[in-house]
Wavefront OBJ file of the C-alpha trace (Angstrom):
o trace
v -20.261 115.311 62.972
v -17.760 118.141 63.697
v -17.292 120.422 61.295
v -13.627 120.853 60.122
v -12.402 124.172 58.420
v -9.235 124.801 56.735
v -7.900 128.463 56.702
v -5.529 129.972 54.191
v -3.240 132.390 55.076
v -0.043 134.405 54.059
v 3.221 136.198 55.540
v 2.531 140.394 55.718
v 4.594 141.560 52.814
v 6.173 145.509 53.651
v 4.133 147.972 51.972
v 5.300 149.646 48.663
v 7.992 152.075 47.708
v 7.163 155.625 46.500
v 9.394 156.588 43.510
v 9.834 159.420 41.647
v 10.082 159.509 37.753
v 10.672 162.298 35.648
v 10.489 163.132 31.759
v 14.212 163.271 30.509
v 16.384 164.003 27.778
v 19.773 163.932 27.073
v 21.488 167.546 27.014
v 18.496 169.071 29.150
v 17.902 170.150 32.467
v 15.135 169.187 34.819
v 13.345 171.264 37.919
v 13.502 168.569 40.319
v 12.929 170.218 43.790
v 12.579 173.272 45.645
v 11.300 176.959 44.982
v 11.189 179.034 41.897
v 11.499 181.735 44.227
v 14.230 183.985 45.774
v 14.819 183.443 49.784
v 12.942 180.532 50.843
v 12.405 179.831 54.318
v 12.120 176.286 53.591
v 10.092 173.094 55.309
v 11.772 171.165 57.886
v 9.198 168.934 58.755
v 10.074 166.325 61.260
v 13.512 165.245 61.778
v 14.274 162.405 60.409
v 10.945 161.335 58.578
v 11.123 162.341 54.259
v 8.613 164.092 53.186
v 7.749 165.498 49.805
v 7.170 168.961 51.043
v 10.368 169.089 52.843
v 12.655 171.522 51.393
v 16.308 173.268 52.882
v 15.900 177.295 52.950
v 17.721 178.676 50.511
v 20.757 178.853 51.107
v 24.761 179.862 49.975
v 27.897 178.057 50.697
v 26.596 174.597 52.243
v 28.961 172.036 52.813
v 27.963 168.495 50.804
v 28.187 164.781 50.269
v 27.210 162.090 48.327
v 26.969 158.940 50.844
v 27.738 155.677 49.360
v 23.796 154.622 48.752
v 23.628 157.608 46.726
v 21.785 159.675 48.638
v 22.589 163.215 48.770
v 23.716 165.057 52.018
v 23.602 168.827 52.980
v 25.119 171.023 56.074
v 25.257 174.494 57.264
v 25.333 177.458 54.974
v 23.761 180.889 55.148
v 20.779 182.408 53.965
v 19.694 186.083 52.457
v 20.357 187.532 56.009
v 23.784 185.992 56.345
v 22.352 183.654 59.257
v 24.225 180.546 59.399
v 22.639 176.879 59.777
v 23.543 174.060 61.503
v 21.084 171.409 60.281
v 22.257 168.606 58.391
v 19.757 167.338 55.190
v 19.685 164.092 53.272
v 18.026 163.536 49.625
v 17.175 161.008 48.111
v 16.690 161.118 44.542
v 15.049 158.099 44.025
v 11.936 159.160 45.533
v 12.720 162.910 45.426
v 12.711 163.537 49.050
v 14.489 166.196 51.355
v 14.769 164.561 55.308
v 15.955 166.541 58.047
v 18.366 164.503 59.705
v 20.488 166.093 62.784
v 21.168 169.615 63.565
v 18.631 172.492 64.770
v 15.945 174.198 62.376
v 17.417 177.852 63.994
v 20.025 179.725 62.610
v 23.191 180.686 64.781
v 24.116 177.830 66.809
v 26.787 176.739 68.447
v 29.040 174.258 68.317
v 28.168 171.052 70.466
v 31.243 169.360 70.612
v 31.230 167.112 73.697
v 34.093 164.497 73.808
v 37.053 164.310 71.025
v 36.595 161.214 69.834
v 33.160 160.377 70.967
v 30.360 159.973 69.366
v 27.089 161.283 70.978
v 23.639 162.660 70.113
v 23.663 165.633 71.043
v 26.734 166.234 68.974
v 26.825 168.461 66.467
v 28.917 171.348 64.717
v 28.219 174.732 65.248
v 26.064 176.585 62.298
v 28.612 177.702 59.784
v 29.506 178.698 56.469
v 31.905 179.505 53.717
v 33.308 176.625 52.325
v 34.037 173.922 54.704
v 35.582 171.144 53.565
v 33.978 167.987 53.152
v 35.313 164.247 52.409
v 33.322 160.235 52.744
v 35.447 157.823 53.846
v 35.949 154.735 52.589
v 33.722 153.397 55.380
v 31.061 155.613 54.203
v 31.378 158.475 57.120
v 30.866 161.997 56.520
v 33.872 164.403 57.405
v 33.572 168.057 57.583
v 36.697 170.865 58.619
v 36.253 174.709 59.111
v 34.601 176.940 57.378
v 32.840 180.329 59.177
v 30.490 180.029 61.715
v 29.693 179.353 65.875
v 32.634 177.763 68.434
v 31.017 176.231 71.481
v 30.704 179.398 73.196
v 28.529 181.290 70.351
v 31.756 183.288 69.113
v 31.741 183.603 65.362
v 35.390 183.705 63.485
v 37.146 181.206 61.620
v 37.198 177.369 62.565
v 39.500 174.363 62.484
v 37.572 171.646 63.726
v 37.548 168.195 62.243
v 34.168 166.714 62.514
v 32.822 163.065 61.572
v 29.031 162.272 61.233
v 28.302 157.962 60.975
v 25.012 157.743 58.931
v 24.134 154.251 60.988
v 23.698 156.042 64.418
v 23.139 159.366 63.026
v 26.068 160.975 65.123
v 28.604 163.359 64.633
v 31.636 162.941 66.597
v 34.370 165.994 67.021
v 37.820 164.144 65.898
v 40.485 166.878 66.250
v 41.271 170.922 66.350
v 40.089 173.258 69.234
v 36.212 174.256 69.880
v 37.306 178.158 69.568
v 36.963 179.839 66.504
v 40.480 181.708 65.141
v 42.957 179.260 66.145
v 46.428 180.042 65.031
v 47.195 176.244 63.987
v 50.104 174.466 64.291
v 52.194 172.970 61.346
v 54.979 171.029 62.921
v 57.803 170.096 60.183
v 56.650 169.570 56.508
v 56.167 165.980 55.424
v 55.774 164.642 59.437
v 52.920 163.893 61.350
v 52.601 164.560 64.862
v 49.785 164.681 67.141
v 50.127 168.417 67.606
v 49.771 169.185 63.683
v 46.758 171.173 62.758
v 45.943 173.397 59.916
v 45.219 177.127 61.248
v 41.578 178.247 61.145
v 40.073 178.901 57.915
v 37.211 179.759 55.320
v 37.200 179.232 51.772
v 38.647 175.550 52.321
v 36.065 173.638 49.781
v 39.733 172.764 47.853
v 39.212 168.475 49.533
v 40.185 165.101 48.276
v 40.117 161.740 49.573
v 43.200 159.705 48.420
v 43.308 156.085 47.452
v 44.764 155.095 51.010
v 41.668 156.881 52.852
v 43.223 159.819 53.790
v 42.187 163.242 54.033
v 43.669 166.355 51.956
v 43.037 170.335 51.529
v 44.157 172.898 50.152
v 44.148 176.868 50.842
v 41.550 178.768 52.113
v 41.614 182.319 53.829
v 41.619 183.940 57.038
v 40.735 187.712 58.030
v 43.732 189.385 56.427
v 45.284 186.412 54.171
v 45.327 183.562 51.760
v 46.756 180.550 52.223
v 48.594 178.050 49.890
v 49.383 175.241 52.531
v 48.493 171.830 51.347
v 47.290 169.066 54.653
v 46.571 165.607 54.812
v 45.178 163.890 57.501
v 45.209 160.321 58.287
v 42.308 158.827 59.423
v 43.948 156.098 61.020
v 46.297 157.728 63.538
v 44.187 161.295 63.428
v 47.384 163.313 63.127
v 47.208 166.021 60.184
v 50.614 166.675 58.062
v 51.731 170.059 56.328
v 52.592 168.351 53.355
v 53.466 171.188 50.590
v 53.289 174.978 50.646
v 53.995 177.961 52.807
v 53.361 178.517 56.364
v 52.116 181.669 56.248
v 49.637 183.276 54.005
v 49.405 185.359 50.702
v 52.421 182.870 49.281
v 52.568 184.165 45.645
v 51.992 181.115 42.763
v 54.888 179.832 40.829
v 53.625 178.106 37.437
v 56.459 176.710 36.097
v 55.969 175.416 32.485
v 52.312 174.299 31.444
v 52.435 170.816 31.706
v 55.939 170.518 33.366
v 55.684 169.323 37.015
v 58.500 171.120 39.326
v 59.545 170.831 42.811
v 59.206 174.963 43.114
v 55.565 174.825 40.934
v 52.940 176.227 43.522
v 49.119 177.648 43.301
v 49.932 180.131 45.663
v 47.542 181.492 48.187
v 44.052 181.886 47.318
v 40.375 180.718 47.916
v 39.636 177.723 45.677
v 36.685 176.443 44.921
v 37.139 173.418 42.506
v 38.872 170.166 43.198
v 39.161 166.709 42.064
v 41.078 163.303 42.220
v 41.638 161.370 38.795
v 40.870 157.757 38.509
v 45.301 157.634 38.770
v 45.011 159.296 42.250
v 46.410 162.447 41.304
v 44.191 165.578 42.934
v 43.376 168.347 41.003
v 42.503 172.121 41.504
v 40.533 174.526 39.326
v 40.827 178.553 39.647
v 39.570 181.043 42.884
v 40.497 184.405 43.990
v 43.818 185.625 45.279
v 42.356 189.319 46.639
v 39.989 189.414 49.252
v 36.411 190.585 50.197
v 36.603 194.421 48.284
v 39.296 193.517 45.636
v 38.453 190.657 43.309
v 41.005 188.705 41.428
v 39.806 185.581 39.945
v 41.460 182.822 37.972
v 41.175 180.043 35.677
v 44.114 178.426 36.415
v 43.951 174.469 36.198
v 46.583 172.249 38.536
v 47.384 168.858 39.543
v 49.304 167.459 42.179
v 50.900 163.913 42.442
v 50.743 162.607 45.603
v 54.225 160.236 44.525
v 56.119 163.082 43.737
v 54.825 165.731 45.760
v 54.578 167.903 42.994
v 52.030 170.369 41.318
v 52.105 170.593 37.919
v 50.130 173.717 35.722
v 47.934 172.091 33.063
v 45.656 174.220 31.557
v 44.445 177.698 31.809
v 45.934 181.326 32.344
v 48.506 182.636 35.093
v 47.000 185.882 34.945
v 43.906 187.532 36.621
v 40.075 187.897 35.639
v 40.999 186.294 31.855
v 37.483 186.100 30.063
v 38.377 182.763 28.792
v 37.146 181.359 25.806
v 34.194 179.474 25.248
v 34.207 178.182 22.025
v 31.300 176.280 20.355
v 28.953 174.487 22.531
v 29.607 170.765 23.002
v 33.079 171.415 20.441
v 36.089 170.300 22.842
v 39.125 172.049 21.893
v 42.573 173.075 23.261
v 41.434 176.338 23.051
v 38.456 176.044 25.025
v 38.909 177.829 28.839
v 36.453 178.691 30.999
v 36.977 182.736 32.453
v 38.428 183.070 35.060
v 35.800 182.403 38.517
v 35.489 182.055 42.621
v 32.994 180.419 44.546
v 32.519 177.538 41.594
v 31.984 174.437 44.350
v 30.053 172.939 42.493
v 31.718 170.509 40.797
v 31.716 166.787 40.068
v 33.632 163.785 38.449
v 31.971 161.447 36.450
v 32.483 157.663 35.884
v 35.115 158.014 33.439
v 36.902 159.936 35.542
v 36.267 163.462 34.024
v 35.504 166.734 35.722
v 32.123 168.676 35.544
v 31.890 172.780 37.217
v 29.218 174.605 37.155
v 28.548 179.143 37.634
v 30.687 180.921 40.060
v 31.523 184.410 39.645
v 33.916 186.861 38.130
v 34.459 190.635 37.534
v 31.867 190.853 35.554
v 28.783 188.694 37.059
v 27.476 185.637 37.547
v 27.649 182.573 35.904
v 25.488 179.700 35.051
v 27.534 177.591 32.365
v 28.161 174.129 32.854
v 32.303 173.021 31.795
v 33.351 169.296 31.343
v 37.046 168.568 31.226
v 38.535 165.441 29.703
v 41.603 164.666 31.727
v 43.130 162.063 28.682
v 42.820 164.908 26.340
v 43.288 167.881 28.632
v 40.405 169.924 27.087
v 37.494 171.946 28.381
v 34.152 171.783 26.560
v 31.294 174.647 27.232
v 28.391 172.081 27.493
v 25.466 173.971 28.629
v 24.553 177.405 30.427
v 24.929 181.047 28.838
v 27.947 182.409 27.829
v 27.523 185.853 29.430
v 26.797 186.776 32.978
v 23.679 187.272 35.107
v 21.441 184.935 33.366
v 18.077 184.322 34.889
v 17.052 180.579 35.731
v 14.215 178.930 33.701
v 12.289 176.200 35.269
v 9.923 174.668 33.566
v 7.651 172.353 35.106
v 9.044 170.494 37.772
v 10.132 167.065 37.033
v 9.689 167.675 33.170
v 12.745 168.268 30.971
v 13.258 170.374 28.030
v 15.622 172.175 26.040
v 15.329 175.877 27.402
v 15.341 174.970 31.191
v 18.701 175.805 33.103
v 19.586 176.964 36.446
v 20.201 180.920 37.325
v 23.701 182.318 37.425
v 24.991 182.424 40.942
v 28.225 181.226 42.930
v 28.365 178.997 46.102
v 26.291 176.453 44.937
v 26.826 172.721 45.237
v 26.579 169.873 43.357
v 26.359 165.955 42.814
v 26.603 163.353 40.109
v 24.304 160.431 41.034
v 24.221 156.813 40.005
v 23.478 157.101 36.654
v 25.587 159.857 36.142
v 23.262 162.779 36.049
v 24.755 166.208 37.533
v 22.607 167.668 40.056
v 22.959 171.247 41.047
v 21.666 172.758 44.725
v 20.981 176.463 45.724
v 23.397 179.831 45.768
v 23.706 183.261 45.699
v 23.047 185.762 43.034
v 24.859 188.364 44.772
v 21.175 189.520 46.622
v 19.583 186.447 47.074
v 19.466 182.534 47.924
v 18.406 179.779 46.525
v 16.639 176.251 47.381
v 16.557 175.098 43.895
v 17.819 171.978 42.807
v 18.201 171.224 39.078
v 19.279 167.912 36.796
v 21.042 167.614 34.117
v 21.216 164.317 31.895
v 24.905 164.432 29.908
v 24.629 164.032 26.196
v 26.676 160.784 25.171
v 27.244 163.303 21.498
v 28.836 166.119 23.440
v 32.176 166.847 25.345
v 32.924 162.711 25.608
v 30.085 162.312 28.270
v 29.658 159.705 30.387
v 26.859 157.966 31.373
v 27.311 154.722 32.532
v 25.446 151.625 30.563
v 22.949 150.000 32.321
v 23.185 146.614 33.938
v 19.862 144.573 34.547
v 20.133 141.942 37.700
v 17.912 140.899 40.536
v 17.518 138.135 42.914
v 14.508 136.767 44.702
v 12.773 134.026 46.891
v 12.168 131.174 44.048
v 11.136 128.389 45.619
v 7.419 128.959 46.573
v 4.873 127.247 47.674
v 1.316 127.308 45.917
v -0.357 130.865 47.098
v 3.005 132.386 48.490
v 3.632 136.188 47.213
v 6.830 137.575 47.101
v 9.114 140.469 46.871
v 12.067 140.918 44.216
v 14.943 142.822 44.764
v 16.377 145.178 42.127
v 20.323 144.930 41.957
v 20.573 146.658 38.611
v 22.910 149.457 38.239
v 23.218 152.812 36.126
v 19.524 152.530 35.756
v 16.307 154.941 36.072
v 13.200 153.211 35.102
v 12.821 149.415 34.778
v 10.097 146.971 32.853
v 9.051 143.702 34.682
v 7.455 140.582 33.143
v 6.397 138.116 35.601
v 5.054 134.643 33.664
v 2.429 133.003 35.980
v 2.927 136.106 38.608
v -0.345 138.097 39.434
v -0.093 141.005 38.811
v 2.559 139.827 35.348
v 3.941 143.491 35.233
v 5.565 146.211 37.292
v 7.485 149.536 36.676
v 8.289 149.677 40.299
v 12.322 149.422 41.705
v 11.319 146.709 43.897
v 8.007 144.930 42.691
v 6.297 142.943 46.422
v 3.342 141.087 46.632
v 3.826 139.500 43.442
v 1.668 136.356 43.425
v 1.282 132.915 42.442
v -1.200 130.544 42.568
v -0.340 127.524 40.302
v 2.405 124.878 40.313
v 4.825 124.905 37.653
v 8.055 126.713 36.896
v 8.235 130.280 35.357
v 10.108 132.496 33.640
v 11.159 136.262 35.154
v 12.355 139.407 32.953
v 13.518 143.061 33.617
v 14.523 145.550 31.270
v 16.660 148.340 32.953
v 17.192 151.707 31.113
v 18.611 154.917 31.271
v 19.730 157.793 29.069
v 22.745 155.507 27.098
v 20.192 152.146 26.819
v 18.791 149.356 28.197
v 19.713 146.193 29.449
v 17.073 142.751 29.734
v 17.949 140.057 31.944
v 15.564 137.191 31.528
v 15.850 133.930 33.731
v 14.019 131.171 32.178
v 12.249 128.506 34.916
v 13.173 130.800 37.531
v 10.282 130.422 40.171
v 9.736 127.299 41.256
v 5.939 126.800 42.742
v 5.931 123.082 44.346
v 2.507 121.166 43.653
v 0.099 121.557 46.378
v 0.670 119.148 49.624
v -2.041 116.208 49.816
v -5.426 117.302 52.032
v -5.261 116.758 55.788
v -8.045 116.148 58.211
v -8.206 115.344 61.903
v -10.164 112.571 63.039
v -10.547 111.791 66.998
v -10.513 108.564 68.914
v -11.373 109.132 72.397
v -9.610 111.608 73.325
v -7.128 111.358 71.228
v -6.406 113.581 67.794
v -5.284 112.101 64.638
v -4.032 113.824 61.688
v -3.091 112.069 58.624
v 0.108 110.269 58.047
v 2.748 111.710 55.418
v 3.639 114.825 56.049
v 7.343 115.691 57.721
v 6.325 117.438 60.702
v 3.629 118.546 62.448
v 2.621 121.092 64.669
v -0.398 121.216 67.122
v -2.428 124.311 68.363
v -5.044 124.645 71.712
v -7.170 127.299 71.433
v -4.724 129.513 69.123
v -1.683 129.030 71.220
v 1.180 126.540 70.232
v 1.462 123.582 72.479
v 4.873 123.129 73.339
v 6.162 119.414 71.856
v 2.940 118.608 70.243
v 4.374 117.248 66.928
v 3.685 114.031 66.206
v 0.858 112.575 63.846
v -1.431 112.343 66.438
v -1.900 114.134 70.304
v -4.001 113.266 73.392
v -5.762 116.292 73.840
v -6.050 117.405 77.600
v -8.765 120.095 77.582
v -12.107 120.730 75.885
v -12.074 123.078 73.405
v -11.174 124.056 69.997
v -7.607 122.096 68.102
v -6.014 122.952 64.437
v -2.784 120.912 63.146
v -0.085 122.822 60.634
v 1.280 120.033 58.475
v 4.602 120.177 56.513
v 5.391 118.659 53.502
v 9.164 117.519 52.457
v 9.114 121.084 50.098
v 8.217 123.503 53.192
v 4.859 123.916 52.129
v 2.127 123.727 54.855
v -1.546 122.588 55.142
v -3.502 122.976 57.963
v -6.901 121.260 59.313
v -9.222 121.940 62.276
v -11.428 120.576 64.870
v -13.341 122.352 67.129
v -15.609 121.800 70.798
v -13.781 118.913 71.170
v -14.853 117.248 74.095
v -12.412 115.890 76.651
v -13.103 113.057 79.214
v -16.478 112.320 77.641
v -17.699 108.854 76.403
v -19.327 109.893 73.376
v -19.300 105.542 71.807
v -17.150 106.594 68.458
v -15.084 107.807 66.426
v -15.400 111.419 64.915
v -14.096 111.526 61.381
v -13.070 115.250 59.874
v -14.517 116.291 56.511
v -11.818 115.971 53.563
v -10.673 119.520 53.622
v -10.261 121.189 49.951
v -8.101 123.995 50.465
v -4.323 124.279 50.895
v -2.232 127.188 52.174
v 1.329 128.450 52.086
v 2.136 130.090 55.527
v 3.974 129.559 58.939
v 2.622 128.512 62.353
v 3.661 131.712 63.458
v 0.927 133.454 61.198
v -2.223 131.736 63.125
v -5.550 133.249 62.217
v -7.310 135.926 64.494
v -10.461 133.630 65.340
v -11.429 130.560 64.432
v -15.049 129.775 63.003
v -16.963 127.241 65.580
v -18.577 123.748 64.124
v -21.441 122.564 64.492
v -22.087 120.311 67.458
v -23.565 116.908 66.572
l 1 2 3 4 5 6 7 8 9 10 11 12 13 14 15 16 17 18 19 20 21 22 23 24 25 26 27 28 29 30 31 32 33 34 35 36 37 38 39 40 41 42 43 44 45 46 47 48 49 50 51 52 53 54 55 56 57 58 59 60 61 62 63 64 65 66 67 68 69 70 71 72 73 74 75 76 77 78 79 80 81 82 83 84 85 86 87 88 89 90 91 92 93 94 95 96 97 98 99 100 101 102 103 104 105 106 107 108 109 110 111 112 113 114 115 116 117 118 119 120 121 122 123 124 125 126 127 128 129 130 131 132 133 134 135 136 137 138 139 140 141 142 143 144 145 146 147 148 149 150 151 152 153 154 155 156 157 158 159 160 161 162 163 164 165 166 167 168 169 170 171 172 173 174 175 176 177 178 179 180 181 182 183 184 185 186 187 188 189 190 191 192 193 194 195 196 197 198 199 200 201 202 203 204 205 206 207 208 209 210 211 212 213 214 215 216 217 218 219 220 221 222 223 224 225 226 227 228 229 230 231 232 233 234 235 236 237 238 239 240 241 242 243 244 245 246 247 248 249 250 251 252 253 254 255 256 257 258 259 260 261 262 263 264 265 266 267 268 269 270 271 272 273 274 275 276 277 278 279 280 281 282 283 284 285 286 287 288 289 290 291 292 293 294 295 296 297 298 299 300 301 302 303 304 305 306 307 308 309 310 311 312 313 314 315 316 317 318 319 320 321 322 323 324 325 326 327 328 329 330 331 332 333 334 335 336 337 338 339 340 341 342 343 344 345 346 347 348 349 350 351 352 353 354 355 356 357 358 359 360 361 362 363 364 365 366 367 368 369 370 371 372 373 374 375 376 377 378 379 380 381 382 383 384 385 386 387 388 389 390 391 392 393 394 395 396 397 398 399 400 401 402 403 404 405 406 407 408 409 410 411 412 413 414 415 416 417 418 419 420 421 422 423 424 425 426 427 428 429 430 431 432 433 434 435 436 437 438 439 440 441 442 443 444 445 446 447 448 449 450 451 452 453 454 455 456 457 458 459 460 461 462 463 464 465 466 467 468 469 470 471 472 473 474 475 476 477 478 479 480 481 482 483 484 485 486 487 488 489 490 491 492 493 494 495 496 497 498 499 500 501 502 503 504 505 506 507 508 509 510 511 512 513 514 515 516 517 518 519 520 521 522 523 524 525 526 527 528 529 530 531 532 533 534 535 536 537 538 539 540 541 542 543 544 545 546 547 548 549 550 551 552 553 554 555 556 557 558 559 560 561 562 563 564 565 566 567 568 569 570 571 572 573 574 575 576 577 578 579 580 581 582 583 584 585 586 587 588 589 590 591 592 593 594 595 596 597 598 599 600 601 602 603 604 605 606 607 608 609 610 611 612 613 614 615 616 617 618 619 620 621 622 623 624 625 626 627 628 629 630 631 632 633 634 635 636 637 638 639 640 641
């Protein structure tokens, strides 16, 4: 008697996902990355590949996005030695990882701009820094314009080139302006576009918005011996810029109007500006700078908005004088009061979910800051939420990834910053007036103070649920506003997880089971439990093989069938039965009318032989859930009569 062996077997399931979690509370801030150290050189690693110890240098004045997975995104800059970069970063903060993505590790580079309009690469802007302006599309592209830095021939001056990067091929493509630093622009007629049209170079420019048709705007900037207070869009679409608002030529002086009142005549004036956002009604908003230049500091704390219908600024909130200290209030106590002193270099800057604005340090006449400022648009009111009240405060850290009450960032200016999913602020590197920083900090909005908002959780995910007996599977987190999630899995092994996106969850026993997650953040939870929602069909009857002649014969039943020689698939072999045409060793994979697959070998069959019988299979015990494609590695031999 042969002896016939059954094999069990199961699809490769991708390995695990590394995620980070940290200790949290609401109103604190967290160490999350980076040095607690001035001037870091920082860890590159290899491009493209996230690594934990992968860290940018420190570093003033990057440009930055948020892409629309979340991830954070990082280019250029300058470090203590005023070299510039050119490498472009990604973190994610779900598993607290820098990558290097595009871009040399060296500083100074020039600009590679190959074709307009052509992606490549080897594309990539030249190192630069001092506030480029950066916008994501609607399709999820990076855009970047100007700044200080590298032309294609290595000169360094001010730039005007309009850059896009697509994260799916990881290329930049060079969309419009020249490749030579201190171009003198051209602005055509105000309120027309025209191929020609293009913003003179600039630095200072981080004044960008994105408007609800996709387009491109900016505002201000400076150039070696001026300030201006022209206002651009560009449309993506046609890539043609328009001077839309402002003065042609530089140091334009402001005209306020009445606070509140929009006017035709109402202006910012020239400066450097460093804040800027859009409303959830489209309208784009500007928040203080500096009118002098590099010697002479005059900063503001002027507030503006401009509607896009009307083509009008309007003066909301603030001071029309220079270097006002502001007022501060009480912590977490909005007021009408309430104004943050005046401030440059205060990038860093976010809107939240609710469509308010978050800015964080900068500097003024008398130092540096480090205090955090939320503005509620509805009620036109700034609220001091965290940070120090005077200048020059030192940073406290903590212990990375561990919250608590007396941790904050340093004062400094030319930082950046991000709000994330579940709308945490997150605040990246700067200057201190000596030194740079790679430090990146969190900070979890109190729901109690200054109308915060962070977003409630919502628990959902989806997953293969119809199984067959043995199958593991993989479930797929689609919850949103969430940090740290609780899975119950009835009949599963293993029946828990804490992971994003639990895999090789297993199960062995017919029936019908029950799923839950609870999804949670700073504001809540959220459970989402599906009653009967695996399905595991009962096992498919045994199968065996018995042999006539030379003829193989599986059991009747199943609703296909598919016959193997030797480990390879024999091409039409799927009927019940097959004449084999070699010696050697044969396994069938049966299919029952659920998908779910049993298999049954023979092996040194003999071919051509008269052997006076008929060879009947053992009943074979065990059943699988697999695909033909998965065959075994070896098969065990029989034992020959």
């Amino acid at each position: 008697m042969k002896k016939i062996l059954l094999f069990l077997f199961f699809i490769p399931i991708a390995s695990g996902i590394l995620i980070f979690n940290s200790f949290a509370q609401m109103g604190e801030w967290t160490w999350m990355h980076g040095d607690n150290f001035i001037n870091s050189p920082g860890v590159f690693g290899t491009q493209g590949v996230a690594d934990p110890a992968n860290k940018p240098p420190g570093m003033y004045e990057t440009c930055e996005w948020k892409d629309n997975n979340g991830n954070f995104w990082l280019f250029g800059g300058f470090d203590f030695s005023a070299a510039n970069y050119a490498a472009l970063w990604k973190y994610d903060p779900g598993i607290n990882q820098w990558t290097w993505m595009k871009g040399p590790s060296t500083t100074g580079a020039p600009g590679v701009y190959g074709t307009p309009g052509v992606s490549d690469p080897a594309n990539y802007p030249g190192a630069r820094t001092n506030g480029a302006c950066s916008w994501v599309d609607t399709s999820g592209n990076l855009w970047l314009f100007g700044g200080n830095g590298y032309d294609a021939t290595g000169v360094v001056g001010q730039l005007n080139d309009l850059w896009k990067y697509t994260i799916s091929t990881n290329e930049w493509t060079w969309m419009k302006g020249p490749n030579t630093a201190n171009d003198p622009g051209f602005f055509g007629t105000q309120g027309v576009s025209n191929v020609a049209n293009v913003p003179p170079s600039r630095k200072e420019t981080s004044c960008s918005w994105i408007d609800n048709a996709n387009n491109l705007w900016l505002y201000g900037g400076g150039e070696a011996i001026g300030r201006w207070g022209d206002l651009w869009k560009y449309d993506i679409a046609i890539n043609e810029w328009t001077w839309m608002k402002g003065a042609n030529t530089t140091n334009p002086l402001a005209v306020y109007g009445t606070q509140g009142v929009a006017a035709p005549g109402n202006t910012p004036g020239g400066r450097w500006v460093y804040a800027s956002w859009k409303d959830l009604a489209g309208n784009l908003w500007l928040f203080a700078g500096n009118i002098g230049g590099v010697t002479i500091i005059l900063t503001l704390n002027d507030l503006w908005k401009y509607d896009i219908v009307t083509n009008q600024w309007t003066w909301m909130k603030g001071t029309s004088t220079f270097d006002d200290p502001g007022n501060y209030g009480a912590k977490c106590v909005s007021a009408a009061t309430n104004v943050p002193p005046a401030r440059m270099e205060n990038r860093a800057k976010v809107l939240d979910a609710c469509g308010n604005f978050w800015n964080f340090g900068g500097y003024y006449s008398p130092g540096y800051l480090n205090d955090l400022w939320h503005y509620n648009v509805s009620a036109n009111q700034w609220t001091w939420v965290s940070g120090n009240n005077i200048p020059n405060q030192a940073a406290t850290y903590g212990t990375q990834g561990v919250s608590n009450p007396a941790n904050k960032p340093g004062a400094k200016r030319g930082s950046v910053a991000w709000i994330d999913n579940d709308g945490y602020v997150w605040i990246f590197g700067g200057f201190d007036g000596t030194n740079c920083y790679n430090d990146l900090f969190r900070f979890v909005p109190d729901s109690s103070c200054a109308s915060s908002c962070i977003p409630t959780p919502v628990a959902m995910f989806n997953a293969p649920n119809q199984i067959c007996p043995g199958a593991c599977i993989s479930f797929n987190n689609l919850s949103v506003n969430s940090t740290s999630y609780l899975w119950t899995f009835a009949g599963g092994n293993p029946n828990t997880s804490t992971d994003v996106n639990p895999q090789n969850i297993c199960y062995s026993t017919p029936g019908a089971y029950a799923v839950s997650l609870i999804a949670t953040n700073a504001n809540g939870s959220d459970t989402i439990t599906l009653n009967n929602y695996i399905t595991v069909y009962p096992s498919p009857p045994p199968q065996g093989i018995t042999q006539t002649g030379d003829t193989l014969f599986a059991n009747q039943g199943a609703v296909s069938y598919q016959w193997y020689f030797n480990g390879n698939v024999i091409a039409g072999a799927t009927d019940y039965f097959y004449v084999a045409q070699s010696s050697g060793n044969y396994y069938v994979v049966c299919t029952d009318a659920n998908g779910c697959e049993v298999e049954a070998a023979i092996n040194d069959v003999l071919v051509g032989i008269e052997e006076g019988g008929t060879r009947e299979s053992m009943q074979l015990e065990t059943i699988h859930n697999s695909h033909p494609d998965s065959y075994r590695d070896t098969i065990q031999n029989g034992n020959t009569r």
